[in-house]
C-alpha positions in Angstrom: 71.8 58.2 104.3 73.4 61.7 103.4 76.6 62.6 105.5 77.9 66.3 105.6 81.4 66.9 106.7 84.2 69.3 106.7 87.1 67.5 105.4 90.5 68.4 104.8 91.6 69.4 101.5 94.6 66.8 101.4 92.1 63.5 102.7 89.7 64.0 99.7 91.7 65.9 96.7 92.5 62.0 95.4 88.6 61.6 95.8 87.5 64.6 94.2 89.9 64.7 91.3 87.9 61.1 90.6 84.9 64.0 89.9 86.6 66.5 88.1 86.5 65.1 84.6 82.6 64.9 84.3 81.9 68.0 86.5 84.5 70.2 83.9 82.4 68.5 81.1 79.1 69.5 82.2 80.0 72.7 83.4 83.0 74.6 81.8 82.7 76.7 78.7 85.5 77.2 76.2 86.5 73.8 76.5 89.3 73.4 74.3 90.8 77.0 74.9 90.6 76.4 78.8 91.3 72.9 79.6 90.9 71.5 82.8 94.5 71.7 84.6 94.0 72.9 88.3 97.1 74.2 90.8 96.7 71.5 93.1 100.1 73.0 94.5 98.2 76.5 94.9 95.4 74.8 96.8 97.8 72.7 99.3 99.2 76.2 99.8 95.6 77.7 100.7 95.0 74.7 102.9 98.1 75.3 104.5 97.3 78.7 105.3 93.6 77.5 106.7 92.0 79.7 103.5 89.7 76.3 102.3 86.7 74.9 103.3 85.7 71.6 102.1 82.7 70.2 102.6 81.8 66.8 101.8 78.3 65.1 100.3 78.4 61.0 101.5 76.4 58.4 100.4 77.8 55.7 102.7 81.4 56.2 101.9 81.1 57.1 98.1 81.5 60.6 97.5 78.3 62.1 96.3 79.1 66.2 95.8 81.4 68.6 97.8 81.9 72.4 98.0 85.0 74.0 97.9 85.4 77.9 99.1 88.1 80.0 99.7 88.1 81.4 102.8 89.4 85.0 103.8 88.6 88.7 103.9 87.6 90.9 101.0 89.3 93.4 99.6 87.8 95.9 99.9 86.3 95.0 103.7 89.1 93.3 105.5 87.3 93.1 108.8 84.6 91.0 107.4 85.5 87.5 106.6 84.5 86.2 103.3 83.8 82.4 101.4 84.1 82.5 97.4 82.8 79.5 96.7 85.0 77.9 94.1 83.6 74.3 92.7 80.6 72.8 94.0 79.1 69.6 92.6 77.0 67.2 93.0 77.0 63.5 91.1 73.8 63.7 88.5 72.8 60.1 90.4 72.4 61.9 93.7 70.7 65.1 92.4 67.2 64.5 94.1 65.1 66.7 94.9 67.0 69.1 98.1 70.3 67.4 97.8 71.8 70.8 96.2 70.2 73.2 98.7 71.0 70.9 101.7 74.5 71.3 100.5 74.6 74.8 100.2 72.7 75.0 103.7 74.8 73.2 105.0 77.7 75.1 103.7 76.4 77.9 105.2 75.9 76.8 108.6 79.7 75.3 108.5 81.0 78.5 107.0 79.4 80.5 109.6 80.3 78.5 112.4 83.9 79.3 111.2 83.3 83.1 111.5 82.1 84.0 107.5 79.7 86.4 107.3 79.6 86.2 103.8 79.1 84.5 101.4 79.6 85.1 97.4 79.4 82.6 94.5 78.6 82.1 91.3 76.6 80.6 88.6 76.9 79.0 85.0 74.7 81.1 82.4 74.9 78.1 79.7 73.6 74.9 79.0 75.3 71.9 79.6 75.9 69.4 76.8 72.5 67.1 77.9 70.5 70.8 77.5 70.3 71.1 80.9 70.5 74.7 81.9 73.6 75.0 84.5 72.1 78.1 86.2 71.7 77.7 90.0 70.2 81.0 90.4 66.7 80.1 91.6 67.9 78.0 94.3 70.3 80.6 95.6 67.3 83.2 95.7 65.7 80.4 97.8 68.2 80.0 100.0 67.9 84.3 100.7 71.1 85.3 98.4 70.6 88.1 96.0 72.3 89.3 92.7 75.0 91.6 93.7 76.8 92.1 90.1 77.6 90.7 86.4 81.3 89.2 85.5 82.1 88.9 81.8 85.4 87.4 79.7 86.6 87.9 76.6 89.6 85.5 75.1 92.2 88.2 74.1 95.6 87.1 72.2 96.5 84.6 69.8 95.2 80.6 69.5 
């Protein structure tokens, strides 16, 4: 059976960074330039501050995904809370059929319940290594988000 749950940061970090290895290598770009090296001290500081939202996927007690968003208001509209989703995952053994889309639904009921009223996230443009393509797009236009804009990079300095 599937388990949701809002977990603290500091319980499953040691859980998630377990993860974080094969979820880079399936989904980051630029590899070598960029390697995987995240602020863990940054994040403790956002969970100190109550900005993080964790959600949890269980099978049993075996971490199966999670969703990570930061949590606070935009910008440019500082009276309407915000979530930027930051990772969210799911092991390729429990990727059947819903198990994505019941994680972002179930995001967004926890999110809301918190006071969000909105959401913004990403998705990966590539393929992954297996040839799989990485973009979540469809499934977001499912769930009733819509494109709002285009983010680009470009490497700049010396390698």
């Amino acid at each position: 059976m599937t388990l949701y749950a809002v977990e603290p940061w500091s319980d499953v970090v040691g859980e998630m960074r377990g993860l974080w290895q094969a979820h880079f290598r399936e989904v980051a770009s630029d590899q070598e330039r960029a390697p995987l090296d995240p602020d863990l001290e940054a994040y403790g500081r956002l969970e100190a501050a109550g900005a993080l939202h964790v959600l949890t996927m269980r099978e049993g007690r075996v971490l199966a995904g999670y969703l990570v968003a930061l949590v606070w208001p935009h910008l440019h509209h500082r009276s309407v809370s915000h979530a930027f989703f930051d990772l969210y995952y799911v092991r390729p053994a429990h990727r059947r059929w819903t198990a994505g889309i019941r994680l972002f639904r179930e995001a967004e009921r926890t999110l809301a319940a918190r006071g969000v009223r909105r959401m913004i996230t990403g998705t990966k443009l590539h393929v992954a290594p297996s040839g799989r393509s990485l973009d979540v797009g469809p499934i977001f236009r499912r769930l009733g988000w819509v494109e709002m804009e285009r983010q680009y990079g470009k490497w700049i300095g010396a390698w």
